[in-house]
C-alpha positions as CSV (number, residue, x, y, z in Angstrom):
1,X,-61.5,-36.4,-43.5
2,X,-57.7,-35.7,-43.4
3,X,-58.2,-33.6,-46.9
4,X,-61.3,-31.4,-45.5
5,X,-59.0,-30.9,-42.4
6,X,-56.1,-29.8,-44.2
7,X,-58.2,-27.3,-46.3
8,X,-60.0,-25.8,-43.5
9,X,-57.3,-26.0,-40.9
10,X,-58.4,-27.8,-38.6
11,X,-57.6,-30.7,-36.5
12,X,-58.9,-34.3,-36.1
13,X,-59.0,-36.3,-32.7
14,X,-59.6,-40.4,-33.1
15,X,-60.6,-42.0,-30.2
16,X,-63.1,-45.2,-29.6
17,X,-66.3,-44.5,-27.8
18,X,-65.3,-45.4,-24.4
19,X,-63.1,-42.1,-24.2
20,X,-64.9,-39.7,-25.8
21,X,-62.6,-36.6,-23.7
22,X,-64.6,-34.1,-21.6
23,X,-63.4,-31.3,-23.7
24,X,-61.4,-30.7,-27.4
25,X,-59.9,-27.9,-28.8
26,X,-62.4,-25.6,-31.5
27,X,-62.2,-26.5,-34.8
28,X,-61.5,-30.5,-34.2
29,X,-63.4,-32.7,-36.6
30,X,-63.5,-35.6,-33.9
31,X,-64.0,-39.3,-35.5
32,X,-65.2,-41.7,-33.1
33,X,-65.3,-45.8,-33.8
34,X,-65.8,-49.4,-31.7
35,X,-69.7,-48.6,-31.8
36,X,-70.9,-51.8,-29.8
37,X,-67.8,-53.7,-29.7
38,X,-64.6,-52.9,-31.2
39,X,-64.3,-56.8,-32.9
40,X,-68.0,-57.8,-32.7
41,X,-71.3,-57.1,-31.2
42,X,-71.4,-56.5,-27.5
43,X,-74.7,-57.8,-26.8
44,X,-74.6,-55.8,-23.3
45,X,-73.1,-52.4,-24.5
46,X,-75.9,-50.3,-25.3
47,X,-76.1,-48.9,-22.0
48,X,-72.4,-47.5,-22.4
49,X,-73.6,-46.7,-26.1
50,X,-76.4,-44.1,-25.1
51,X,-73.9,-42.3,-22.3
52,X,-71.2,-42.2,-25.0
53,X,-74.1,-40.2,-27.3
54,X,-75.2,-37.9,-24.4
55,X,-71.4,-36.9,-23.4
56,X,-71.2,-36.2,-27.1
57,X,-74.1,-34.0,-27.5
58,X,-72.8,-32.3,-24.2
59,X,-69.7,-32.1,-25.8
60,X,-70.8,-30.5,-28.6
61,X,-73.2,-28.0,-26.8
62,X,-70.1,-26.7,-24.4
63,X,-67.3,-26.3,-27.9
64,X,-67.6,-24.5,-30.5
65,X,-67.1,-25.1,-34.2
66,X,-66.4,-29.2,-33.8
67,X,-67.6,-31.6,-36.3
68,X,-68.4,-35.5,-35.8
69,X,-68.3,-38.6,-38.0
70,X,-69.7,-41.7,-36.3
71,X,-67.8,-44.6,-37.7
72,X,-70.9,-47.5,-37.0
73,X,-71.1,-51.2,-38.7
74,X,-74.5,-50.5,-40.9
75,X,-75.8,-53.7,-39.6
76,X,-75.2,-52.7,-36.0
77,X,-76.6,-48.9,-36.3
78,X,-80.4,-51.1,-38.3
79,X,-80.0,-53.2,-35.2
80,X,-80.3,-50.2,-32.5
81,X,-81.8,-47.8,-34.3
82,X,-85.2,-47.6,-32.7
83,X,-83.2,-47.5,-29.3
84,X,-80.4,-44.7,-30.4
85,X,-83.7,-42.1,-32.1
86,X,-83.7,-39.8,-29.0
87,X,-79.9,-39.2,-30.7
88,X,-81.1,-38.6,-34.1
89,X,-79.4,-35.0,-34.4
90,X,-76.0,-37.1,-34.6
91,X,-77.3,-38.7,-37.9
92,X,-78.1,-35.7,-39.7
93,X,-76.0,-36.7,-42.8
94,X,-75.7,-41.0,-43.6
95,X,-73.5,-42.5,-45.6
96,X,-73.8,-46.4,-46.0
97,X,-69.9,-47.2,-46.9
98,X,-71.2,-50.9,-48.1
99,X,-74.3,-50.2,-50.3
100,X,-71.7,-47.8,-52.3
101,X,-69.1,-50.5,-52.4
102,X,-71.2,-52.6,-54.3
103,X,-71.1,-50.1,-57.2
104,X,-67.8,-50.2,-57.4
105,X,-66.5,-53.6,-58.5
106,X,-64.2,-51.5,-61.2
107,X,-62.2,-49.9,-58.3
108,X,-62.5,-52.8,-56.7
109,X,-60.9,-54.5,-59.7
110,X,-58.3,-52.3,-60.0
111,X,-57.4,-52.4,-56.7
112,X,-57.2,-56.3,-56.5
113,X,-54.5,-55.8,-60.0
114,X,-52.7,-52.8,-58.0
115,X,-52.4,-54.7,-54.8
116,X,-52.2,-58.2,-55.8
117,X,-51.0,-59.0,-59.3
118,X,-49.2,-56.6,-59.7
119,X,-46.5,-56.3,-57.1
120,X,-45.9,-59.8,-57.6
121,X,-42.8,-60.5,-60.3
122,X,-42.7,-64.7,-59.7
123,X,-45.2,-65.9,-63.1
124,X,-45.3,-69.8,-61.0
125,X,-46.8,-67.6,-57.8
126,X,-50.2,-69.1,-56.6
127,X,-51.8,-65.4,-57.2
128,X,-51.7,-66.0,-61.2
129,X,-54.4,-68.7,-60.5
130,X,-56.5,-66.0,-58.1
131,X,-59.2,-64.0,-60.4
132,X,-61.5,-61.3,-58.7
133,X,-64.5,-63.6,-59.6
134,X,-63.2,-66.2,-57.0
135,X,-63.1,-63.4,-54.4
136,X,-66.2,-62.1,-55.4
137,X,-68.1,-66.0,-54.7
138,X,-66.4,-67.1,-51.5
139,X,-68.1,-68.3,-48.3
140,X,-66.6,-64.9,-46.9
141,X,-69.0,-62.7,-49.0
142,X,-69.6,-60.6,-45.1
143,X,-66.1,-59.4,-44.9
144,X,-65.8,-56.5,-47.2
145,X,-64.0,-57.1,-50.1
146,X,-61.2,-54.3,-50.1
147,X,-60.2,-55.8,-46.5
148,X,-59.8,-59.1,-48.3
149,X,-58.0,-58.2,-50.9
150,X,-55.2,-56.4,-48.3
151,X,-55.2,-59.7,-46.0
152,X,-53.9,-61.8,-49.1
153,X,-52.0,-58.5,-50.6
154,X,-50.6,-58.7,-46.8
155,X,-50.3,-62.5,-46.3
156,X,-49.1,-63.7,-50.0
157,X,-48.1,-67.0,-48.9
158,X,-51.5,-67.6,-48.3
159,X,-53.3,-66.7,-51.6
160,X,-53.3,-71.0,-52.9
161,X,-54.7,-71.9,-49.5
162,X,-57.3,-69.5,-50.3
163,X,-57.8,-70.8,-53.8
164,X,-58.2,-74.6,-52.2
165,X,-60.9,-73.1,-49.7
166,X,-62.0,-69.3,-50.1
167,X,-62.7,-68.7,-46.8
168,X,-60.3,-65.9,-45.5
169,X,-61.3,-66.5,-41.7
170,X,-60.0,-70.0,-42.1
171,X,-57.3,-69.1,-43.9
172,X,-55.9,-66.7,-41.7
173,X,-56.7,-68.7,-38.5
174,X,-55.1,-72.1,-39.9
175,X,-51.9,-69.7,-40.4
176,X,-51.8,-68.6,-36.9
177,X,-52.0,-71.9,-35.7
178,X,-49.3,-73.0,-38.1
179,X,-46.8,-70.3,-37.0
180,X,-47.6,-71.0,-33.4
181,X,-46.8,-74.4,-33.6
182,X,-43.8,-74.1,-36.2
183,X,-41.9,-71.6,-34.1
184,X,-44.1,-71.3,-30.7
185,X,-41.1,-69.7,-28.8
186,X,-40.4,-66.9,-30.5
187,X,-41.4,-63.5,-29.1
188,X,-43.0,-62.4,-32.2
189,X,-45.6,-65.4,-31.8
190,X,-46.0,-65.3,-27.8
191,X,-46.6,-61.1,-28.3
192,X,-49.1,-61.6,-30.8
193,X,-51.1,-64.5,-28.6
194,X,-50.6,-61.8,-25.2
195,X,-51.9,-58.8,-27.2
196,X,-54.9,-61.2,-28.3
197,X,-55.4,-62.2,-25.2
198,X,-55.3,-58.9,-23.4
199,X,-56.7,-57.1,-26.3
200,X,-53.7,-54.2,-26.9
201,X,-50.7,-53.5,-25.1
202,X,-48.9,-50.1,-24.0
203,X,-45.4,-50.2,-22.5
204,X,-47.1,-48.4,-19.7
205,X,-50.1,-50.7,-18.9
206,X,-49.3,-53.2,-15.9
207,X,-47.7,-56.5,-17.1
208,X,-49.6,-59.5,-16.9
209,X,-47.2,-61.9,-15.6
210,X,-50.4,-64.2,-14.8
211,X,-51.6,-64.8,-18.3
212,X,-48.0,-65.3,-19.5
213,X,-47.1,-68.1,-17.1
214,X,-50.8,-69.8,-17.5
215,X,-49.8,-69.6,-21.6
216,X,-46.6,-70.3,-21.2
217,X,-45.5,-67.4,-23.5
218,X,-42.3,-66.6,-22.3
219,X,-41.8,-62.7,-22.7
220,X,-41.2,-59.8,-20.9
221,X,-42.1,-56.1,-21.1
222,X,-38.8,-54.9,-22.1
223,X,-38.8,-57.8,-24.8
224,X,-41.7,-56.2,-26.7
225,X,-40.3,-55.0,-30.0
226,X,-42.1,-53.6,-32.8
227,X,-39.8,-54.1,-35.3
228,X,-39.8,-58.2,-34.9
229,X,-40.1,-59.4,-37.9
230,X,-43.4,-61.6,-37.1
231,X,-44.9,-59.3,-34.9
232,X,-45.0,-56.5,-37.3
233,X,-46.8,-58.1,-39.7
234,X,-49.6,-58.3,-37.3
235,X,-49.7,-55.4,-34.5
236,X,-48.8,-51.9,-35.2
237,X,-49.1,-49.1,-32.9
238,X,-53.1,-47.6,-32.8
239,X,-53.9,-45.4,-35.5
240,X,-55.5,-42.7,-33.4
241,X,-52.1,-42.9,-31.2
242,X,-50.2,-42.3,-34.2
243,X,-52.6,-39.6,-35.4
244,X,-52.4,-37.9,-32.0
245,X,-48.8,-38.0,-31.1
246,X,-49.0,-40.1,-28.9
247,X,-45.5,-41.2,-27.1
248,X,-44.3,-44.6,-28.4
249,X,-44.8,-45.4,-24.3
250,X,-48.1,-44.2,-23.5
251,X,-49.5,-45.3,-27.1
252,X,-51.6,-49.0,-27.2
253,X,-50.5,-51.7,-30.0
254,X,-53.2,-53.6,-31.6
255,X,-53.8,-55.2,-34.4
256,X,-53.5,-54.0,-37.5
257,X,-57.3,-54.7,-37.7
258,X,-60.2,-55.7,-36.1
259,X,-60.6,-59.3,-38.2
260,X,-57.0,-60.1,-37.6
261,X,-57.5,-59.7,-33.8
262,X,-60.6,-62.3,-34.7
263,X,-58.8,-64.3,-36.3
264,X,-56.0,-65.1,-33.6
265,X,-58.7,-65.2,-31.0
266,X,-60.2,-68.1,-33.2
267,X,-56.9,-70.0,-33.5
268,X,-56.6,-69.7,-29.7
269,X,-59.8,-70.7,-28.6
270,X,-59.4,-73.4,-31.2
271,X,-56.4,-74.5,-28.9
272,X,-57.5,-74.2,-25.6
273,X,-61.2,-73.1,-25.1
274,X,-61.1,-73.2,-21.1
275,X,-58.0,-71.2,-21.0
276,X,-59.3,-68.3,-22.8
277,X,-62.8,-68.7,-21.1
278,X,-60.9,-68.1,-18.2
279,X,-58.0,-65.7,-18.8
280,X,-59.0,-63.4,-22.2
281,X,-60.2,-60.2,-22.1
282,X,-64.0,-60.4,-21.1
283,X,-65.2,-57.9,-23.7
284,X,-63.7,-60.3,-26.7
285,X,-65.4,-63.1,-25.2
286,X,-68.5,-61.4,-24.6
287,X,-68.2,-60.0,-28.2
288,X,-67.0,-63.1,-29.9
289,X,-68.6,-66.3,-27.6
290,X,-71.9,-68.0,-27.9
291,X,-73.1,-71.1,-26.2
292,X,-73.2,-74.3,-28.2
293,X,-77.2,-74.2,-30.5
294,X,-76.9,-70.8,-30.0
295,X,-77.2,-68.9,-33.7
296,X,-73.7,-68.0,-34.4
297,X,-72.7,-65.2,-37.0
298,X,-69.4,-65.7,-39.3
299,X,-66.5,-64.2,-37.1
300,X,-68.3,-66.1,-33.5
301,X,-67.4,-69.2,-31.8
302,X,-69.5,-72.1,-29.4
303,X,-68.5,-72.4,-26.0
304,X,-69.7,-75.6,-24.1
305,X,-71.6,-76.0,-21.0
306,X,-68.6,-76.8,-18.9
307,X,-66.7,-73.7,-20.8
308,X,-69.5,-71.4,-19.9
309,X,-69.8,-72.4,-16.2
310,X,-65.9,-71.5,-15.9
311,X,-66.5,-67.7,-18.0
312,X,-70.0,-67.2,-15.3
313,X,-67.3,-68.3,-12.5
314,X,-64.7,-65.6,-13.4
315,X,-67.9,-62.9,-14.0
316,X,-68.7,-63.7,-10.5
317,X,-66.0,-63.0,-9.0
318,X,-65.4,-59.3,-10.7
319,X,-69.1,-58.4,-10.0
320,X,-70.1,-58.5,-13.4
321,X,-73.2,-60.6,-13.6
322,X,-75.9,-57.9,-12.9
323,X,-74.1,-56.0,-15.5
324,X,-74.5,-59.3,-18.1
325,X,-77.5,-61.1,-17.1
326,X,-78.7,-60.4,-20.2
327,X,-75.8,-61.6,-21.7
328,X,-76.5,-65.4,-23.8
329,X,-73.5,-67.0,-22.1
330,X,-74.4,-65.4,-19.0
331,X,-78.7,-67.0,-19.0
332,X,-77.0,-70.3,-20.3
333,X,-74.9,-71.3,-17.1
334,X,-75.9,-73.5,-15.1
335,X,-74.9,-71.4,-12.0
C-alpha cells in the first residue's frame, strides 16, 4: 500500500470502521480495519457494520479518485457474507492473506532464522532447541504463524516456556501474570492493566480515576510514559496515529497488537473475573466473554452465572440491553 502510494502520489488515511470521516482529500488510498470487533467477534456489531459500508459507498460517490482496502478476518467476512451482498461493489478485488500463507512455509522459514535464530549470539539460549516444525504443530495452529514467530522474536525469555507447552496464548498470559505479581507496583505494569482495561489511552481522553482505585493501580495521567521500559514492550502509540501525524497528545496508545491486548485481558480476568465483568470496556467483554457451556473459540473466555448477572446489571444501567439482547451473555442472565 505505502509503495503504490509513493509511486502514484498519493496519500493513505488508517482509521478503524467506527470513524470512517465524512470527507478525505482526492487521491487517498483509505485502509479501514476492526471489521466486527477490533480483538474478537462482536456478536452485536453488524448493525454498525452495514452503516460503516453505506457511509463508505457515500463516501466514495461524493470524492473523487479514492481507493479502499478492507482489512476483514477471512473467517469473519464467510461468516457475514450473505448479510454484507447488498455491499458487494466493495469486494470487487479479494485477496485471502491466510490461504497464501500457507504456500509460503520457505518465507516463513526464513523469517523464523531472520527473526529468531539469528539475532540471538548466546549457543545455551532456549531458542537453539526451538525448530519451525514445533511452531508449525502447536495447539495455537489459529494464530497466524508470522505473528507467532514476532511474539517469541519479541518476548525471548519466553521461547523454553513455549517449548514445554506450545501454546502462545498461555505463554504470553502466564507472563503477564508473572510480571504483575513480581513487580505489581510499577507504572509500566499498572499502565498496561489500565490500557487493557479501558481498551487505549490518549493523554487527552478523561482519566478514569474509578477503575484505578477499584484496581488499585496507582498512576496518574502525567505518570504515563512511553519510554518505560515495561510498558514499551507492550503499548506503542496507534499505527494510523503515527501514519497520520497525529500529536503525541491527541494520538490513542494500544497495544502493539490485537492478541497481546487478548492476552492481558486473559491474565486479568484470570485474576478477578467480577472486577472486569464490572469495570472493563464493554466491547472487549462483549467480544471476548461467553457464558459457562457456551462453545468458546481459542482467544474467548467463560463467565459464570453470578459473573453474568453483574455484566447484564452494568448493561442496564447504560441502556444497552435492547442494543445486546441478542447478545449470549446478555439471553443467559437470569435478569
Amino acid at each position: 500500500m505505502k509503495k503504490c502510494a509513493g509511486i502514484k502520489q498519493w496519500n493513505i488515511f488508517q482509521c478503524r470502521f467506527t470513524e470512517i470521516p465524512n470527507n478525505v482529500a482526492e487521491n487517498t488510498i483509505l485502509f479501514i480495519y476492526g471489521w466486527f470487533g477490533l480483538w474478537n467477534d462482536d456478536l452485536c456489531s453488524l448493525d454498525s457494520v452495514k452503516m460503516a459500508f453505506q457511509n463508505l459507498v457515500d463516501l466514495m460517490k461524493r470524492t473523487k479518485n479514492i481507493k479502499t482496502i478492507l482489512g476483514m478476518r477471512s473467517d469473519l467476512y464467510k461468516k457475514y457474507h450473505q448479510e454484507l451482498m447488498k455491499y458487494s461493489d466493495l469486494f470487487q478485488h479479494e485477496l485471502f492473506l491466510d490461504s497464501v500463507n500457507t504456500h509460503k512455509d520457505a518465507e516463513h522459514l526464513k523469517y523464523f532464522d531472520e527473526r529468531i535464530k539469528a539475532l540471538c549470539k548466546n549457543k545455551e539460549c532456549q531458542c537453539r532447541r526451538l525448530s519451525f516444525e514445533m511452531l508449525c504443530k502447536g495447539k495455537d495452529k489459529i494464530i497466524g504463524l508470522p505473528l507467532r514467530i514476532n511474539i517469541l522474536a519479541n518476548y525471548h525469555d519466553l521461547i523454553g516456556n513455549y517449548i514445554r507447552d506450545p501454546d502462545i496464548l498461555k505463554v504470553m498470559t502466564d507472563a503477564i501474570t508473572t510480571l504483575r505479581e513480581n513487580i505489581k507496583k510499577t507504572n509500566g505494569c499498572n499502565w498496561i492493566d489500565y490500557i487493557c482495561l479501558k481498551g487505549r489511552f490518549s493523554p487527552s481522553d478523561e482519566f478514569d480515576e474509578g477503575i484505578v482505585e477499584v484496581f488499585d493501580l496507582r498512576i496518574t495521567r502525567s505518570s504515563f510514559d512511553v519510554t518505560d521500559s515495561i510498558l514499551k514492550r507492550y503499548v506503542r502509540m496507534r499505527y494510523s496515529d503515527r501514519q497520520n501525524n497525529v500529536s503525541t497528545k491527541e494520538a490513542q496508545y494500544v497495544f502493539w497488537h490485537p492478541f497481546i491486548y487478548v492476552c492481558v485481558f486473559h491474565s486479568i480476568f484470570q485474576h478477578n473475573q467480577n472486577l472486569v465483568l464490572k469495570h472493563c470496556n464493554v466491547d472487549a467483554i462483549l467480544q471476548l466473554v461467553r457464558p459457562k457451556g457456551f462453545d468458546t473459540a481459542y482467544i474467548e473466555v467463560s463467565a459464570d452465572d453470578h459473573g453474568i448477572d453483574l455484566f447484564y446489571e452494568r448493561l442496564r444501567k447504560l441502556h444497552l440491553i435492547e442494543r445486546y439482547k441478542y447478545h449470549p451473555l446478555v439471553r443467559s442472565a437470569s435478569k
